[in-house]
C-alpha positions in Angstrom: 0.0 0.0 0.0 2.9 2.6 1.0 5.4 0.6 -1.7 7.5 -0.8 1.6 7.8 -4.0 0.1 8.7 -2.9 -3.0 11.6 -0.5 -1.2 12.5 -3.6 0.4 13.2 -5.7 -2.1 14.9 -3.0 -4.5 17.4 -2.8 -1.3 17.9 -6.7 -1.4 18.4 -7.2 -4.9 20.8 -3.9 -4.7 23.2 -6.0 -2.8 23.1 -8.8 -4.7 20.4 -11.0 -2.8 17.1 -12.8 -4.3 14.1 -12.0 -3.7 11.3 -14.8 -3.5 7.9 -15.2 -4.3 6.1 -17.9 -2.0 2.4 -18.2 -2.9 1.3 -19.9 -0.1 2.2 -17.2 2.0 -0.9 -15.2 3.2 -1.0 -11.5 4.8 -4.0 -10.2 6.8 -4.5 -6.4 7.9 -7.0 -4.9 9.5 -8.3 -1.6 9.2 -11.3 0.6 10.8 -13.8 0.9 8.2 -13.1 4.9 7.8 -9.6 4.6 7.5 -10.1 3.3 3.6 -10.6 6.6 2.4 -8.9 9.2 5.1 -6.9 12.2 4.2 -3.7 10.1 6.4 -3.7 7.1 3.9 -3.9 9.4 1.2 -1.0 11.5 2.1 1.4 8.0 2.9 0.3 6.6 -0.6 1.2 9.7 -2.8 4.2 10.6 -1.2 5.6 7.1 -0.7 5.3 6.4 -4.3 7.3 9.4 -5.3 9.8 8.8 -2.7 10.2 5.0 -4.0 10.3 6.5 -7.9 13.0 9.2 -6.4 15.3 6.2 -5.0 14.8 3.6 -7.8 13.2 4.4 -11.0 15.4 4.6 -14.1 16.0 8.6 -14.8 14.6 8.7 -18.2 11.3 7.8 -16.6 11.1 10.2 -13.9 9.9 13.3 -15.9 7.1 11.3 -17.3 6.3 10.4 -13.5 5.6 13.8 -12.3 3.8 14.5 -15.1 1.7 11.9 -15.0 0.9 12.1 -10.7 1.7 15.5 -10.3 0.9 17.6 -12.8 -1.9 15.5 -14.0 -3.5 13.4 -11.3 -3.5 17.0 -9.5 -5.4 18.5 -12.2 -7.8 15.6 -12.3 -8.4 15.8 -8.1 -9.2 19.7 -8.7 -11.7 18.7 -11.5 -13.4 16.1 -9.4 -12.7 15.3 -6.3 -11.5 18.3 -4.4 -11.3 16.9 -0.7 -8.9 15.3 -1.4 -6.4 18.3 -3.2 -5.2 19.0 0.4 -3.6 15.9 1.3 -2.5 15.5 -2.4 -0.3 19.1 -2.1 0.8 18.2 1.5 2.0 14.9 -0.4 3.5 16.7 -3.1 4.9 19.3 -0.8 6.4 16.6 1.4 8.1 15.2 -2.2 9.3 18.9 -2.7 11.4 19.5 0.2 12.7 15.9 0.7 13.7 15.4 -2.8 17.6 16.9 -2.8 18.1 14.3 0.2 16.2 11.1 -1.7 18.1 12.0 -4.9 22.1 12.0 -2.8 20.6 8.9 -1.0 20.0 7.5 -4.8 23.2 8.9 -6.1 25.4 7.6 -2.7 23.3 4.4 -3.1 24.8 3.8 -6.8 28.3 5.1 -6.3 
């Protein structure tokens, strides 16, 4: 949901460990019926998934990226679901001020 897994196993294979799929395994969460849609999940989800494109994604794609969740997806929310435009710039705000430290931790990362 907040792309933790997916961090995780970008670091393993990073140091030259496998990652494995088991299908039998089984995860089960549970969550209050009003957290689904609250302005908290929101926030974690947009901003996590930037962070994780900001550490990992190849750089060609990462102009395409903000355009398509930033400039876009923001322009969508203001069309149609405007509740939700706060935690979407806190998110994007958030992405704004960490994003010199994420890109040295990508750059130290790779050196």
């Amino acid at each position: 949901m907040y792309g933790e897994d997916v961090e995780l196993c970008s670091r393993v294979l990073e140091h030259g460990l496998t990652v494995a799929i088991v299908p039998a395994a089984r995860v089960y969460h549970h969550e209050p019926p009003d957290a689904a849609d609250s302005d908290a999940l929101s926030f974690h989800k947009q901003k996590n998934l930037a962070a994780l494109y900001l550490l990992h994604a190849p750089l060609r794609v990462l102009p395409e990226f903000f355009v398509r969740y930033a400039a876009i997806a923001g322009a969508k929310q203001l069309l149609t679901n405007r509740a939700t435009v706060p935690s979407w710039l806190k998110a994007w705000s958030w992405v704004a001020m960490r994003s010199p430290k994420l890109l040295a931790e990508r750059w130290r990362r790779a050196a």
